[in-house]
Structures are given as structure tokens and as C-alpha cells.
CHARMM internal coordinates of N, CA and C (Angstrom, degrees):
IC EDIT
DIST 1 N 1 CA 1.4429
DIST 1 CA 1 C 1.5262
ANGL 1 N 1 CA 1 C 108.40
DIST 1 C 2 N 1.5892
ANGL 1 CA 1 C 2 N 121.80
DIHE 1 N 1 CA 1 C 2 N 122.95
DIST 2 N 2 CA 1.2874
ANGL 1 C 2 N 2 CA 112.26
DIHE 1 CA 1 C 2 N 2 CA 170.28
DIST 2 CA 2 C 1.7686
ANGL 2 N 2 CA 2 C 103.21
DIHE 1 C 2 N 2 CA 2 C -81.99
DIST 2 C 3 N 1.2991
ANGL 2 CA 2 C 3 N 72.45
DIHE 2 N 2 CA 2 C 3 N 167.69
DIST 3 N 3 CA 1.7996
ANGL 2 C 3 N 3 CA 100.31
DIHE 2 CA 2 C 3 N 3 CA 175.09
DIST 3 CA 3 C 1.7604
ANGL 3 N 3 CA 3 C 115.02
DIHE 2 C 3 N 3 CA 3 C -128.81
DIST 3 C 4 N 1.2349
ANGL 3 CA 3 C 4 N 103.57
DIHE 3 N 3 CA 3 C 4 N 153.31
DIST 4 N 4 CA 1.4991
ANGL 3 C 4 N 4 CA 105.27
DIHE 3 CA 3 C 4 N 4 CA -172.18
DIST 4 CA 4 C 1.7100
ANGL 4 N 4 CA 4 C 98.79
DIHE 3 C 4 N 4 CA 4 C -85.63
DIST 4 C 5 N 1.4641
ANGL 4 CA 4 C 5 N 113.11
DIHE 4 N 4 CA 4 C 5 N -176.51
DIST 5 N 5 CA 1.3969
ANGL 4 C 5 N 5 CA 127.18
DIHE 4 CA 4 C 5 N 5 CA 161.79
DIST 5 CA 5 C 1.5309
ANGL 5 N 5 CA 5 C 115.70
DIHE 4 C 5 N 5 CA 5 C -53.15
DIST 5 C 6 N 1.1217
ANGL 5 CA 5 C 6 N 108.49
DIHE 5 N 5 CA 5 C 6 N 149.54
DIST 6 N 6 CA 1.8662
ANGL 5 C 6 N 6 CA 119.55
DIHE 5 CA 5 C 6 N 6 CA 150.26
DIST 6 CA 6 C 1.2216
ANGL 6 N 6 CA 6 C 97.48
DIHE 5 C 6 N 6 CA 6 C -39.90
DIST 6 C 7 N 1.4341
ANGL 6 CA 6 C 7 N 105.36
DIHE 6 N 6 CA 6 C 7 N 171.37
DIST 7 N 7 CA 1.4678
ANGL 6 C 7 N 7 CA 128.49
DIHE 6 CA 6 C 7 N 7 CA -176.53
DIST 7 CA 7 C 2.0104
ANGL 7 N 7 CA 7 C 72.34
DIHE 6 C 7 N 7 CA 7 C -119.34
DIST 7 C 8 N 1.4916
ANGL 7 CA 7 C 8 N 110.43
DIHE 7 N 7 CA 7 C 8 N 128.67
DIST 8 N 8 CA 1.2902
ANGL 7 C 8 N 8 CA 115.53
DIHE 7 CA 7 C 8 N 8 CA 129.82
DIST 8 CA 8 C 1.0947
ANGL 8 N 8 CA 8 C 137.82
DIHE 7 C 8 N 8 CA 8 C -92.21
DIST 8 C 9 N 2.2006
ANGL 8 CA 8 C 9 N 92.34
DIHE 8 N 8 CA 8 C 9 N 141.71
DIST 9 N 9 CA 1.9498
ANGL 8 C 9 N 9 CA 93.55
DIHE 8 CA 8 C 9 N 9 CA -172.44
DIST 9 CA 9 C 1.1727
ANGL 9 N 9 CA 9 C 112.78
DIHE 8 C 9 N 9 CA 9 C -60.37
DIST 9 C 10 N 1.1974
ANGL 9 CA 9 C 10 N 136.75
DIHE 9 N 9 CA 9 C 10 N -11.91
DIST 10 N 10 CA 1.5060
ANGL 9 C 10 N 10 CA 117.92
DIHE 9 CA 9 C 10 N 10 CA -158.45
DIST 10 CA 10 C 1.7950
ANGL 10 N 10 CA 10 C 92.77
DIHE 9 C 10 N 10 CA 10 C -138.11
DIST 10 C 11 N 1.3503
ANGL 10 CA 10 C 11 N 104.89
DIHE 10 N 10 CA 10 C 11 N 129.17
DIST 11 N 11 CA 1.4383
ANGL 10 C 11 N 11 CA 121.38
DIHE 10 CA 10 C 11 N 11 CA 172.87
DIST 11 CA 11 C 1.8387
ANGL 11 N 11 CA 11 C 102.28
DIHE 10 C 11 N 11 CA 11 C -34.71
DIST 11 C 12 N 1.4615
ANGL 11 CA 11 C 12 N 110.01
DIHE 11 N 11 CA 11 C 12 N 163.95
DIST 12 N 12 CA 1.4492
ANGL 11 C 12 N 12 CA 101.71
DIHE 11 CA 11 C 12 N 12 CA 179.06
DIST 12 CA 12 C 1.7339
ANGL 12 N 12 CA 12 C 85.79
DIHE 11 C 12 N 12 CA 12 C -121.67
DIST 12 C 13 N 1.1869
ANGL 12 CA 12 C 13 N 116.89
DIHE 12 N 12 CA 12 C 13 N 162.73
DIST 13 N 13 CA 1.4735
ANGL 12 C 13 N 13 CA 132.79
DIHE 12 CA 12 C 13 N 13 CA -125.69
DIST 13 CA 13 C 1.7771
ANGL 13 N 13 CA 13 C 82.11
DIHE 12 C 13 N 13 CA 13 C -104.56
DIST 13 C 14 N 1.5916
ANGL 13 CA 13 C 14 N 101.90
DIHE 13 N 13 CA 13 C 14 N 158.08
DIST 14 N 14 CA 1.1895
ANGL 13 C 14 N 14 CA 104.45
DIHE 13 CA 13 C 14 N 14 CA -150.80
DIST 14 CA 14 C 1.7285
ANGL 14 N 14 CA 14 C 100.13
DIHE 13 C 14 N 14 CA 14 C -112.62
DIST 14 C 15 N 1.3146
ANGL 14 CA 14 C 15 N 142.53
DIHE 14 N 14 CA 14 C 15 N 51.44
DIST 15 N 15 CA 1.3214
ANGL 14 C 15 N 15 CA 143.82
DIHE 14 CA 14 C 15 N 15 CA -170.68
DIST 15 CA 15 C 1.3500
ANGL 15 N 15 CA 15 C 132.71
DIHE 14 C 15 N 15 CA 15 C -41.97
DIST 15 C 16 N 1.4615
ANGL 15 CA 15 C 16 N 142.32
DIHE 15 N 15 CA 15 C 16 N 145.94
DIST 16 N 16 CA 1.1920
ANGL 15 C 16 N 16 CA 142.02
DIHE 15 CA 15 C 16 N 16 CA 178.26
DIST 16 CA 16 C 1.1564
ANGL 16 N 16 CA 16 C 96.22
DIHE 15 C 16 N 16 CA 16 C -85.16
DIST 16 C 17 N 1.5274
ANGL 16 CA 16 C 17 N 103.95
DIHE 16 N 16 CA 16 C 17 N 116.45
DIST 17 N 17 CA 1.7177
ANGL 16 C 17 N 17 CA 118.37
DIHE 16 CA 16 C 17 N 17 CA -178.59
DIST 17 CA 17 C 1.9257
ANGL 17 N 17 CA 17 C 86.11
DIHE 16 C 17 N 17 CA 17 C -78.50
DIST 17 C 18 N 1.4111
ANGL 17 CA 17 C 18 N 129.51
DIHE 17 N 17 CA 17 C 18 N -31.11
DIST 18 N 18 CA 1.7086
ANGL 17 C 18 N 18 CA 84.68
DIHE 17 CA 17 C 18 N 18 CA -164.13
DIST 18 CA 18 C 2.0400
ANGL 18 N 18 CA 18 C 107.06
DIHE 17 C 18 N 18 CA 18 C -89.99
DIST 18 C 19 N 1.1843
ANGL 18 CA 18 C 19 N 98.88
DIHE 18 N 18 CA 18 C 19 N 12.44
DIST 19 N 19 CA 1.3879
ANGL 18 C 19 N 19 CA 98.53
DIHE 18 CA 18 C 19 N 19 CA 158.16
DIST 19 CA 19 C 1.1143
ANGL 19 N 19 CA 19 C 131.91
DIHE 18 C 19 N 19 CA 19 C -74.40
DIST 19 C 20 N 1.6733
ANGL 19 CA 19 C 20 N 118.49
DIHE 19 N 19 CA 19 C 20 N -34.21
DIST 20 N 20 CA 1.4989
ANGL 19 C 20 N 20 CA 145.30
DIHE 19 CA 19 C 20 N 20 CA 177.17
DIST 20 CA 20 C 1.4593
ANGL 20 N 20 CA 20 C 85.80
DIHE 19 C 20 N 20 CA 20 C -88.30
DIST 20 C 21 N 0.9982
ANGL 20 CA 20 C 21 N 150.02
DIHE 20 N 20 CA 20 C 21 N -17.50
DIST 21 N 21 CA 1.9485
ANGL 20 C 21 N 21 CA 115.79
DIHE 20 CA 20 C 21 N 21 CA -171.85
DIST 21 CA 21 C 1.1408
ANGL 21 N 21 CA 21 C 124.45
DIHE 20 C 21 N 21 CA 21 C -37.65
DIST 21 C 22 N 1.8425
ANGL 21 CA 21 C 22 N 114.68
DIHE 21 N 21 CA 21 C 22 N -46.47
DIST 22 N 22 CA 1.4781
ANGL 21 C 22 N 22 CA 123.32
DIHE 21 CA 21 C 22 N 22 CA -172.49
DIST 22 CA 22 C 0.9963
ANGL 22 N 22 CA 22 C 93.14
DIHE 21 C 22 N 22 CA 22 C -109.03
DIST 22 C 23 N 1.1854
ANGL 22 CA 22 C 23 N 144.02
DIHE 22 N 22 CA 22 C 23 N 67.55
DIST 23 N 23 CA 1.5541
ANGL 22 C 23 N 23 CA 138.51
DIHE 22 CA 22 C 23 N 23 CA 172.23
DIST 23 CA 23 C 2.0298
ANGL 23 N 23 CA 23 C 118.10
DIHE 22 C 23 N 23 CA 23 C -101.72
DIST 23 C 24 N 0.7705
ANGL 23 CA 23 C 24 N 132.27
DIHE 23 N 23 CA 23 C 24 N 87.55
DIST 24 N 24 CA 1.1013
ANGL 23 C 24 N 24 CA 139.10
DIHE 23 CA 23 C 24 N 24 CA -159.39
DIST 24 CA 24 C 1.8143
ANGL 24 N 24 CA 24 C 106.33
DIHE 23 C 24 N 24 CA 24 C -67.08
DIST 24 C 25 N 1.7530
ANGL 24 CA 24 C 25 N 113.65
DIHE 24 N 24 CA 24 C 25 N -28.09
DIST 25 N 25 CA 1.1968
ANGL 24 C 25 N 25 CA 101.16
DIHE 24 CA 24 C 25 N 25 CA -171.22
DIST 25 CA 25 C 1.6540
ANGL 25 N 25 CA 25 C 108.03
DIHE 24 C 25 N 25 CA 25 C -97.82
DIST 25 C 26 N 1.5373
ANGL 25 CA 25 C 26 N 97.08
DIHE 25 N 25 CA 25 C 26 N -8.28
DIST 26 N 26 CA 1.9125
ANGL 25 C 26 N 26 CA 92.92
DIHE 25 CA 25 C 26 N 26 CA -174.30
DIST 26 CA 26 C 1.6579
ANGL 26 N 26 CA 26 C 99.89
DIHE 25 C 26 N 26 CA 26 C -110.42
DIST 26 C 27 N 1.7064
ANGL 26 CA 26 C 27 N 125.23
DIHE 26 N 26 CA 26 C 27 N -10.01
DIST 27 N 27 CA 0.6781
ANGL 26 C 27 N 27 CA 133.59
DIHE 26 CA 26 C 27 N 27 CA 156.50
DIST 27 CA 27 C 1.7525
ANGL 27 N 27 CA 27 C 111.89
DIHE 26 C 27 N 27 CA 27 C 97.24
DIST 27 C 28 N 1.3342
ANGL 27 CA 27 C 28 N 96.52
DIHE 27 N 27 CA 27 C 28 N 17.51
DIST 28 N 28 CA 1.8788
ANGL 27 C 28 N 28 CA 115.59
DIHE 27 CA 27 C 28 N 28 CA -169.35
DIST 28 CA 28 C 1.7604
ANGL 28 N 28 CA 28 C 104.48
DIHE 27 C 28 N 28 CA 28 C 91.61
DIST 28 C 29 N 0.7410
ANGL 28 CA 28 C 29 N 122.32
DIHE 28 N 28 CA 28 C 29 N -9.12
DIST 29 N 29 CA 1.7486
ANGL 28 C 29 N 29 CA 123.36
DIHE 28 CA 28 C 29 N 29 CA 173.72
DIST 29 CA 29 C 1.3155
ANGL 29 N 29 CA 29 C 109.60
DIHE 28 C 29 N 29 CA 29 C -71.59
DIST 29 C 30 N 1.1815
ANGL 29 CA 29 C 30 N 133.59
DIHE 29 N 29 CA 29 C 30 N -37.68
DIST 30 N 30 CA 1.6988
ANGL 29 C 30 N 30 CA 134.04
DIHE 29 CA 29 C 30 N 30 CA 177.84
DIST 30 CA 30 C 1.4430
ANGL 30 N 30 CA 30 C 103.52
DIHE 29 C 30 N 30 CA 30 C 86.27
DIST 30 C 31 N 0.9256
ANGL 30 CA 30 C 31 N 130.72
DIHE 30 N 30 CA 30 C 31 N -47.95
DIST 31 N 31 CA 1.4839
ANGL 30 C 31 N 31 CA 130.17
DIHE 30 CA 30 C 31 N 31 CA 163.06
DIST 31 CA 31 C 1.7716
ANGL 31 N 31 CA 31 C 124.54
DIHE 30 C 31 N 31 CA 31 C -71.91
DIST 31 C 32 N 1.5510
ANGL 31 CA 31 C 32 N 115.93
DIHE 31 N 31 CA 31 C 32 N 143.90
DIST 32 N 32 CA 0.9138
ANGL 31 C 32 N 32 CA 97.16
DIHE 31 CA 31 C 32 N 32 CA -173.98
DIST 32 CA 32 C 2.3655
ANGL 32 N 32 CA 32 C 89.15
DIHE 31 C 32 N 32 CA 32 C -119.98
DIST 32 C 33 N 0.8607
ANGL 32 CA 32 C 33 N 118.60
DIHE 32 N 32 CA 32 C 33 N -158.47
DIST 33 N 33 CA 1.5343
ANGL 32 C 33 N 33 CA 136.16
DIHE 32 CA 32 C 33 N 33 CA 162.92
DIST 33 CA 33 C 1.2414
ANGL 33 N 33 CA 33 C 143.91
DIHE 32 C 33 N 33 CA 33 C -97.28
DIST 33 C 34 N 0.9906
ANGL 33 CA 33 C 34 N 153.14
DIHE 33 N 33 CA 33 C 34 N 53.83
DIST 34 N 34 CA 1.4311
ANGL 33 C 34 N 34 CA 151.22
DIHE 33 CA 33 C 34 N 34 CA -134.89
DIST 34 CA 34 C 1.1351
ANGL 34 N 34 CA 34 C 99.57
DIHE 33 C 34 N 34 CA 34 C -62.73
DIST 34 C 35 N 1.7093
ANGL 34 CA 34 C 35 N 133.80
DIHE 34 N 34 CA 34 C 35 N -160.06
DIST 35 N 35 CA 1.3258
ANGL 34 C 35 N 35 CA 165.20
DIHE 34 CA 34 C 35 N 35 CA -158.34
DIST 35 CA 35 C 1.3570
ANGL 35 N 35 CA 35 C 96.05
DIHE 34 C 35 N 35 CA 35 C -89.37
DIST 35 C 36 N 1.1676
ANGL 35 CA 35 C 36 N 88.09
DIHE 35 N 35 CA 35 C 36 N -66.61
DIST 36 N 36 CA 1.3627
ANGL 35 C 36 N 36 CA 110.25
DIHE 35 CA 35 C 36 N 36 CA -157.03
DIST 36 CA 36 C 2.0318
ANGL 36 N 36 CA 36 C 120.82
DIHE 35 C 36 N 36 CA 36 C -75.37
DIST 36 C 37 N 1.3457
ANGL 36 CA 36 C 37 N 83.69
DIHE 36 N 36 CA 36 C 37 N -15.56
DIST 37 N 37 CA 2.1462
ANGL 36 C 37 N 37 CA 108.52
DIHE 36 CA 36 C 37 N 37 CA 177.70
DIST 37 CA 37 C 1.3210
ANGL 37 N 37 CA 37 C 103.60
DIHE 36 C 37 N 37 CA 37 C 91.14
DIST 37 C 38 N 0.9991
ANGL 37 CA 37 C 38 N 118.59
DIHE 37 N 37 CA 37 C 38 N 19.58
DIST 38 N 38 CA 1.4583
ANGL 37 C 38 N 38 CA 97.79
DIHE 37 CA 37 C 38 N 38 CA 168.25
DIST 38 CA 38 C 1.7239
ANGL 38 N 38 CA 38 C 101.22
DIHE 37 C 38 N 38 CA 38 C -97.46
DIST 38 C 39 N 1.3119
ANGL 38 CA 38 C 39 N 106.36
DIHE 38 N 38 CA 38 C 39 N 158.00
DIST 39 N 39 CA 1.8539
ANGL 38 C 39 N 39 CA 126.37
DIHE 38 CA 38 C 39 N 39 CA 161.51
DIST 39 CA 39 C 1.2853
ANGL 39 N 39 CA 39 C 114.23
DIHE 38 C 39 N 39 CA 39 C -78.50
DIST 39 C 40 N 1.2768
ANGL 39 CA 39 C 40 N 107.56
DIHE 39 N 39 CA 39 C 40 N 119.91
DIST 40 N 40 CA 1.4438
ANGL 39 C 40 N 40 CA 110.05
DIHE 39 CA 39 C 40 N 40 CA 158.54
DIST 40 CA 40 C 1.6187
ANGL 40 N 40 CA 40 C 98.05
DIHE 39 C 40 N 40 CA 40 C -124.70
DIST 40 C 41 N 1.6662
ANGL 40 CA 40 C 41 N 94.85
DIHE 40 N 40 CA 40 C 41 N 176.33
DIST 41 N 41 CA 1.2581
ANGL 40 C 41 N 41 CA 111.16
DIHE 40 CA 40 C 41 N 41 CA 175.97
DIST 41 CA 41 C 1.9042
ANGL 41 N 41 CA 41 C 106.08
DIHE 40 C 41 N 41 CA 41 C -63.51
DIST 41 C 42 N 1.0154
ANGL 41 CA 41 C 42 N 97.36
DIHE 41 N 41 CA 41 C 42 N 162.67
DIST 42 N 42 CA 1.5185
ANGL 41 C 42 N 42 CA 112.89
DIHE 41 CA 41 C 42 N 42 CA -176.38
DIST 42 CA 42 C 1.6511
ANGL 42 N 42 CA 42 C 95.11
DIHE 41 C 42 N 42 CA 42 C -87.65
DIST 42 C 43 N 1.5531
ANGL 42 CA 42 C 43 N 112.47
DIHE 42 N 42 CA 42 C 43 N 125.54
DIST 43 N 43 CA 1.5624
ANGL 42 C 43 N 43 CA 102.92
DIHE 42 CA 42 C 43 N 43 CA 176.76
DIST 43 CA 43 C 1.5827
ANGL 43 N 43 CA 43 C 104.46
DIHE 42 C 43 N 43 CA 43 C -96.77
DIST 43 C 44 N 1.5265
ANGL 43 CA 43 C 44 N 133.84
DIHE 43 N 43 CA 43 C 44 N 29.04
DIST 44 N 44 CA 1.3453
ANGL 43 C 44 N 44 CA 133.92
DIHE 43 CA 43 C 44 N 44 CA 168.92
DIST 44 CA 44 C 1.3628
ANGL 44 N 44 CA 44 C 117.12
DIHE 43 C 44 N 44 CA 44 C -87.47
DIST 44 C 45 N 1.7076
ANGL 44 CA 44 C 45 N 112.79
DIHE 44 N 44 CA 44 C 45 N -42.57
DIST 45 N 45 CA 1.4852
ANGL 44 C 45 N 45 CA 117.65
DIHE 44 CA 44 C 45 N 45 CA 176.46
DIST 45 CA 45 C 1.4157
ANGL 45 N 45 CA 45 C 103.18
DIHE 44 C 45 N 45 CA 45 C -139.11
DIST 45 C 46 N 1.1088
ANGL 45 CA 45 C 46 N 131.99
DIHE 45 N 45 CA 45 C 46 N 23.94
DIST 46 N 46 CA 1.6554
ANGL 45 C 46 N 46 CA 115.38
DIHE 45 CA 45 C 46 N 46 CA 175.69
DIST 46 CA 46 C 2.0308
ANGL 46 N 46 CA 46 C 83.82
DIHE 45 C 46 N 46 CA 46 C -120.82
DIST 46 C 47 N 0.7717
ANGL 46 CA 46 C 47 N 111.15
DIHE 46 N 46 CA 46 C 47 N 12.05
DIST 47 N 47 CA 2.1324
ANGL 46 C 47 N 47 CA 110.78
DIHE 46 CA 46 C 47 N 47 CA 176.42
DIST 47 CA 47 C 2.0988
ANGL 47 N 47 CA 47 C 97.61
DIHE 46 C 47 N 47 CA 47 C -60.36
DIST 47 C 48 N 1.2363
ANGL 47 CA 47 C 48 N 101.15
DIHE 47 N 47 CA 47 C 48 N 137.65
DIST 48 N 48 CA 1.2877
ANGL 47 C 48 N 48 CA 99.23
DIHE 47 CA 47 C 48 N 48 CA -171.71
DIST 48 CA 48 C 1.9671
ANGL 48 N 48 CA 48 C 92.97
DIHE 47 C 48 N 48 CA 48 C -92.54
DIST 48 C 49 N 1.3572
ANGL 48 CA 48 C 49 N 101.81
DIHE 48 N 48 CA 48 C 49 N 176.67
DIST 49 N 49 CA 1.5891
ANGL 48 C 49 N 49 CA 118.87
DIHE 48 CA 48 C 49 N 49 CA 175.24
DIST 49 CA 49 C 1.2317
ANGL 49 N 49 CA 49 C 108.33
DIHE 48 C 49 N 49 CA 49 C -127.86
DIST 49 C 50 N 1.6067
ANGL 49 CA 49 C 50 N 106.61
DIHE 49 N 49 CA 49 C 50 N 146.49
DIST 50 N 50 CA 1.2268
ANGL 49 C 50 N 50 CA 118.10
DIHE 49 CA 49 C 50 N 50 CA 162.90
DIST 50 CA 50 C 1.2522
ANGL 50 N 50 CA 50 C 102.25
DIHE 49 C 50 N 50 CA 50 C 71.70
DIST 50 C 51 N 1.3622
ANGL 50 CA 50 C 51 N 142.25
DIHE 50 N 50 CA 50 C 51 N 39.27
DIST 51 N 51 CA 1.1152
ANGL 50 C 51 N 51 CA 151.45
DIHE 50 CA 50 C 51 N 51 CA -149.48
DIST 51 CA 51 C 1.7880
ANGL 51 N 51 CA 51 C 114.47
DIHE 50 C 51 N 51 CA 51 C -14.31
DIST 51 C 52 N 1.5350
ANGL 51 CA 51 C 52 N 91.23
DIHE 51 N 51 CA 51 C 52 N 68.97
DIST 52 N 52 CA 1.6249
ANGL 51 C 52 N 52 CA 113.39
DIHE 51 CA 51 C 52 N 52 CA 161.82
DIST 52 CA 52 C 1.6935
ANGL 52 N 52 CA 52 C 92.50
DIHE 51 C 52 N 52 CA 52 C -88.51
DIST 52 C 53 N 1.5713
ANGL 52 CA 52 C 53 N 96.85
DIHE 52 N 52 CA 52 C 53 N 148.60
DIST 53 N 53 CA 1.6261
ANGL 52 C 53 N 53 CA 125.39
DIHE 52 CA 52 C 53 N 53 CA 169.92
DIST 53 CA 53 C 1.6101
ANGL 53 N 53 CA 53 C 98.98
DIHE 52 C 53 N 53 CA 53 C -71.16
DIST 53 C 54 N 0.7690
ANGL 53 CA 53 C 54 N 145.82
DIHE 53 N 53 CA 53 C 54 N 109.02
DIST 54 N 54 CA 1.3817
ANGL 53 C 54 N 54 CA 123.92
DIHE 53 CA 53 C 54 N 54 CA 157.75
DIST 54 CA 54 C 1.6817
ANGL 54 N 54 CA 54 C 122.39
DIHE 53 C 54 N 54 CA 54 C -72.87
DIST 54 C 55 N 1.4450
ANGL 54 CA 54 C 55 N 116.54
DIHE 54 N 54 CA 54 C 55 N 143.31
DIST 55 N 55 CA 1.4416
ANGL 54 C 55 N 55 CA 129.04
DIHE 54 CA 54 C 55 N 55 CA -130.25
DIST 55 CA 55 C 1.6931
ANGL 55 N 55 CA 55 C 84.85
DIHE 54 C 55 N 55 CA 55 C -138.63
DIST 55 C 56 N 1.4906
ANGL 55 CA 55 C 56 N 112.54
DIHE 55 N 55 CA 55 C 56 N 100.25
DIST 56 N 56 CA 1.7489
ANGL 55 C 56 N 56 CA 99.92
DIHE 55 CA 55 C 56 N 56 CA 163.76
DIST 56 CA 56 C 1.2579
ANGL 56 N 56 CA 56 C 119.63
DIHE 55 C 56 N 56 CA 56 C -30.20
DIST 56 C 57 N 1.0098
ANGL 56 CA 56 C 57 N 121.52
DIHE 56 N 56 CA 56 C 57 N 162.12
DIST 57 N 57 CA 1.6514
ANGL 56 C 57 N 57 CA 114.31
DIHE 56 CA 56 C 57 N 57 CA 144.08
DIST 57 CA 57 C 1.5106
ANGL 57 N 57 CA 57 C 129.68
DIHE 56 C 57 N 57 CA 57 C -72.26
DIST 57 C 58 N 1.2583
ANGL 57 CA 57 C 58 N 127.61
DIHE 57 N 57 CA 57 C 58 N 162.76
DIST 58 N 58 CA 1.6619
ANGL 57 C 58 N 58 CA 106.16
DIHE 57 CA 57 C 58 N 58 CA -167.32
DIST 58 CA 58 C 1.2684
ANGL 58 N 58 CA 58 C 98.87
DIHE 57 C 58 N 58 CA 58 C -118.34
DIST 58 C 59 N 1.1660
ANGL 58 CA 58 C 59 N 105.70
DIHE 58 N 58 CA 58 C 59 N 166.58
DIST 59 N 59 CA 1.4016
ANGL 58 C 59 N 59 CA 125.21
DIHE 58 CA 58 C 59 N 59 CA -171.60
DIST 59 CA 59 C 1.6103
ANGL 59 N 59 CA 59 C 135.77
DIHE 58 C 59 N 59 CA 59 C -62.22
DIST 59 C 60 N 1.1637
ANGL 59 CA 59 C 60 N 122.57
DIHE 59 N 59 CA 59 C 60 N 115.21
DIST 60 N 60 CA 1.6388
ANGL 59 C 60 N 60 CA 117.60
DIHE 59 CA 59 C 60 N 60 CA -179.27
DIST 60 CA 60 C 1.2511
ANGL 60 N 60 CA 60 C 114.54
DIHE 59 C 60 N 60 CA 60 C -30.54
DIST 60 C 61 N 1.4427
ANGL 60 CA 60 C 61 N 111.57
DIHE 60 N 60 CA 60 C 61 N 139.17
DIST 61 N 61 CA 1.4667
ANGL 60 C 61 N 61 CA 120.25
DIHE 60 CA 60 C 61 N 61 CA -160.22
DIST 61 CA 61 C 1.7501
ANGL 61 N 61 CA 61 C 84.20
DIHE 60 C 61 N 61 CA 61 C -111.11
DIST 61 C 62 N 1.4861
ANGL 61 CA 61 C 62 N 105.67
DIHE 61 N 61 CA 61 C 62 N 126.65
DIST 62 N 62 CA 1.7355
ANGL 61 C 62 N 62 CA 119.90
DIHE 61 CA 61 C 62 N 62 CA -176.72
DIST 62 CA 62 C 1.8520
ANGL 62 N 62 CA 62 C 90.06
DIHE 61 C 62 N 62 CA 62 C -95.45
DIST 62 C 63 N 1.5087
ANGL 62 CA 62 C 63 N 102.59
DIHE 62 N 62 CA 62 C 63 N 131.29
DIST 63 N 63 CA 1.0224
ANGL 62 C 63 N 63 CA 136.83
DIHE 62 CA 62 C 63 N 63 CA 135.66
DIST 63 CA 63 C 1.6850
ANGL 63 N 63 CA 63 C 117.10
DIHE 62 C 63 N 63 CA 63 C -17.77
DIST 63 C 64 N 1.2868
ANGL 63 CA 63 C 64 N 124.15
DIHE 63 N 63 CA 63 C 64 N 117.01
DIST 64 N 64 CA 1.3083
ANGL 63 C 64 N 64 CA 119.40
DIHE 63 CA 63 C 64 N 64 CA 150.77
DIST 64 CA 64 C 1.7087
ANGL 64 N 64 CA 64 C 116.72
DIHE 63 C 64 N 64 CA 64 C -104.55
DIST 64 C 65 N 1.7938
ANGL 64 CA 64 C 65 N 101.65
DIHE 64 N 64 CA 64 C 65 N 131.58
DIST 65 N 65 CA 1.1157
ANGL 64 C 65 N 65 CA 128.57
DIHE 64 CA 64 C 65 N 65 CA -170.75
DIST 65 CA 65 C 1.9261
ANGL 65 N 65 CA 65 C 112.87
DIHE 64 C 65 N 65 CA 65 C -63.92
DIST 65 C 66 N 1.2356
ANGL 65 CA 65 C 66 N 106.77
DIHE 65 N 65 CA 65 C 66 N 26.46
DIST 66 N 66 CA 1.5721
ANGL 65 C 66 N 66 CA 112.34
DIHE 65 CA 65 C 66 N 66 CA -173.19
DIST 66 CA 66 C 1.0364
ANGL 66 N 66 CA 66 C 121.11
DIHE 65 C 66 N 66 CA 66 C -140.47
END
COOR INIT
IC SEED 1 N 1 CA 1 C
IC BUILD
């Protein structure tokens, strides 16, 4: 019987794909894999400037049907 993945506790990080487009080390994904499996941001093209925080983008706001 297969089984699916863990549920990870912590959301996996949300990257600007058109920063990653030409990204050669994350491969356009923006994220790369650690050792250990977790996602982090890719530090080749998701590196912030000007020492801005970088801030996912947030999430689509759903409609209520009422």
C-alpha cells in the first residue's frame, strides 16, 4: 500500500517565479531542497536588495457565496 507525504508544519515558501525564470541553480522553481527536505528560498535569484524583507505574496481572498 502506498502512502502519501507528511503534512509539513510550516507552509513551504512562496517565490517570485519571474525572478527564478533564468535561474540555473533552482532551475526556474525559486526554491531549492536542503539536506535535510525542507524548501527554502533559492539564495541565487530569490536574494532580496537593498535590504528589503522579502514578503510572499498572500493568498487569494475566496468569495463568499451570500
Amino acid at each position: 500500500m502506498a502512502y502519501g507525504a507528511h503534512h509539513s508544519p510550516t507552509p513551504p515558501p512562496h517565490p517570485d517565479l519571474g525572478l527564478a525564470r533564468d535561474c540555473e541553480h533552482c532551475l526556474g522553481w525559486g526554491t531549492v531542497i536542503t539536506r535535510d527536505g525542507v524548501h527554502e528560498l533559492c539564495d541565487t535569484c530569490q536574494s532580496t536588495t537593498d535590504g528589503d524583507e522579502f514578503l510572499p505574496p498572500s493568498p487569494p481572498y475566496r468569495r463568499s457565496s451570500g
